[in-house]
C-alpha positions as CSV (number, residue, x, y, z in Angstrom):
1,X,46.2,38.2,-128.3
2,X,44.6,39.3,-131.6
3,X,41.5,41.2,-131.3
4,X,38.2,40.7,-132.7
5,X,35.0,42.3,-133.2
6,X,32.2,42.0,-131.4
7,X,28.0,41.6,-132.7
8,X,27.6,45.2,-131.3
9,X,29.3,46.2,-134.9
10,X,27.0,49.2,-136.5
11,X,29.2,48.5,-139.6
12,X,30.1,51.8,-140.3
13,X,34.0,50.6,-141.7
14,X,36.1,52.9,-139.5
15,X,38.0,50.2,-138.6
16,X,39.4,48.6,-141.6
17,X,41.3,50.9,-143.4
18,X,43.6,51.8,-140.0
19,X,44.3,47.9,-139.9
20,X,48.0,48.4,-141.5
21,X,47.8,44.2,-142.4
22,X,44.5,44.3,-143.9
23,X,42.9,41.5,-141.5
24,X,39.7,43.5,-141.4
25,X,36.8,42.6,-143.7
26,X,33.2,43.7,-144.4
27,X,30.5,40.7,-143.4
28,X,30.4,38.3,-145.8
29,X,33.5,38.8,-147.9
30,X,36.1,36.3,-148.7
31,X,39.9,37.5,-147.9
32,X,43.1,35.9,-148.4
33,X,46.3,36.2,-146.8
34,X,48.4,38.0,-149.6
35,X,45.9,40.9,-149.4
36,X,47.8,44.1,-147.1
37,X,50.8,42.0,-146.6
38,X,54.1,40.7,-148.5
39,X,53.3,37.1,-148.5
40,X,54.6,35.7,-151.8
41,X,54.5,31.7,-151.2
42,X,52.0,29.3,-148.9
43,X,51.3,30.5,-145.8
44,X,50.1,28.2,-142.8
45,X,47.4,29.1,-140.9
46,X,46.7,29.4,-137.2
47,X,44.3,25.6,-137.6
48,X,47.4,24.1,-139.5
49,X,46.0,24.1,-143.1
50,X,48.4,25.3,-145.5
51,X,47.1,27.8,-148.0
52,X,48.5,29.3,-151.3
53,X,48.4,33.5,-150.4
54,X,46.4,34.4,-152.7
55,X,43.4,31.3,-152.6
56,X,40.2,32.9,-151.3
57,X,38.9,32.0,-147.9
58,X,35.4,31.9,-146.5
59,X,34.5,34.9,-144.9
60,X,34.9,34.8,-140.9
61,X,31.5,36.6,-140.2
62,X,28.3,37.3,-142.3
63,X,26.4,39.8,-140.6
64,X,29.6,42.8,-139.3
65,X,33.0,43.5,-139.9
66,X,35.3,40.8,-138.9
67,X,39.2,40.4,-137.6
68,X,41.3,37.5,-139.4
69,X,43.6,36.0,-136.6
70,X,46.2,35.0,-138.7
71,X,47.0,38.2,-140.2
72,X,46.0,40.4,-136.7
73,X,49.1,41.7,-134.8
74,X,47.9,44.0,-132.4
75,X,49.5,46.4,-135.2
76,X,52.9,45.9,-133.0
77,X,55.5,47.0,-135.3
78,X,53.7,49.8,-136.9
79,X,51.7,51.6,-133.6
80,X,51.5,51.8,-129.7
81,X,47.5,50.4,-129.9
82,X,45.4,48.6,-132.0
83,X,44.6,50.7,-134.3
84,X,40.9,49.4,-134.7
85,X,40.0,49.9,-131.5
86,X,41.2,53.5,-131.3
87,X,39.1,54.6,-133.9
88,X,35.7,51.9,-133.4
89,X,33.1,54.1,-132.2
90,X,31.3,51.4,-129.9
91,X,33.7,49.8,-128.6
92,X,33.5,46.3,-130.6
93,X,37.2,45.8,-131.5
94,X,38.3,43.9,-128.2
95,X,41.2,41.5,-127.4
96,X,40.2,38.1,-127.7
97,X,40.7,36.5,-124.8
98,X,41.0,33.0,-126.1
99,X,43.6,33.6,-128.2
100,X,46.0,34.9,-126.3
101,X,49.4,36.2,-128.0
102,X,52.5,37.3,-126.5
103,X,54.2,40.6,-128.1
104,X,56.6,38.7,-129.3
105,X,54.9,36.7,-131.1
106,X,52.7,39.4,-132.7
107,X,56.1,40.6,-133.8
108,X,57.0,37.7,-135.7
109,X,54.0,37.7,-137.0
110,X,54.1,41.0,-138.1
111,X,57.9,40.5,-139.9
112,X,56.6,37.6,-141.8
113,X,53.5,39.2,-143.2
114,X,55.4,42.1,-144.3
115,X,59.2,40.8,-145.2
């Protein structure tokens, strides 16, 4: 499952440079899916809408960091935990329960962002 972050966020950034695909943003920042990864051609996200990698996207969350699900792989294929979570001092990065992921598939994921 990919792992998102809570409202308890204090915003103090530890989390986002350990993310090793880049999925984590600052509130109110627009990301793409090129950013942190290898992506070279249109990428299809998790709702179905097919994107050029490098066309901004509306920022997931306005007020505290925020997790994009499409590029979130648990980091499996690079460490043993999330890497967010290890280092978020209140706890906030937490594994989305409604988007549950097998490893495998966080693998795959994982292989095509960074091909």
């Amino acid at each position: 499952m990919a792992i998102f972050i809570t409202d308890e966020c204090i915003n103090c950034g530890a989390c986002e440079p350990e993310c090793p695909n880049n999925a984590i943003y600052e509130g109110g920042v627009e990301w793409n899916m090129e950013q942190g990864t290898t992506l070279k051609s249109d990428y299809t996200l998790e709702n179905g809408k097919i994107v050029p990698v490098n066309e901004m996207q509306s920022p997931i969350e306005e007020e505290f960091y925020f997790i994009v699900p499409d590029k979130c792989t648990e980091c499996k294929g690079f460490h043993e935990e999330p890497q967010c979570a290890a280092v978020c001092p209140v706890d906030c990065c937490v594994p989305d329960r409604d988007r549950v992921e097998s490893e495998e598939v966080l693998l795959e994921r994982q292989a095509v962002l960074h091909a």
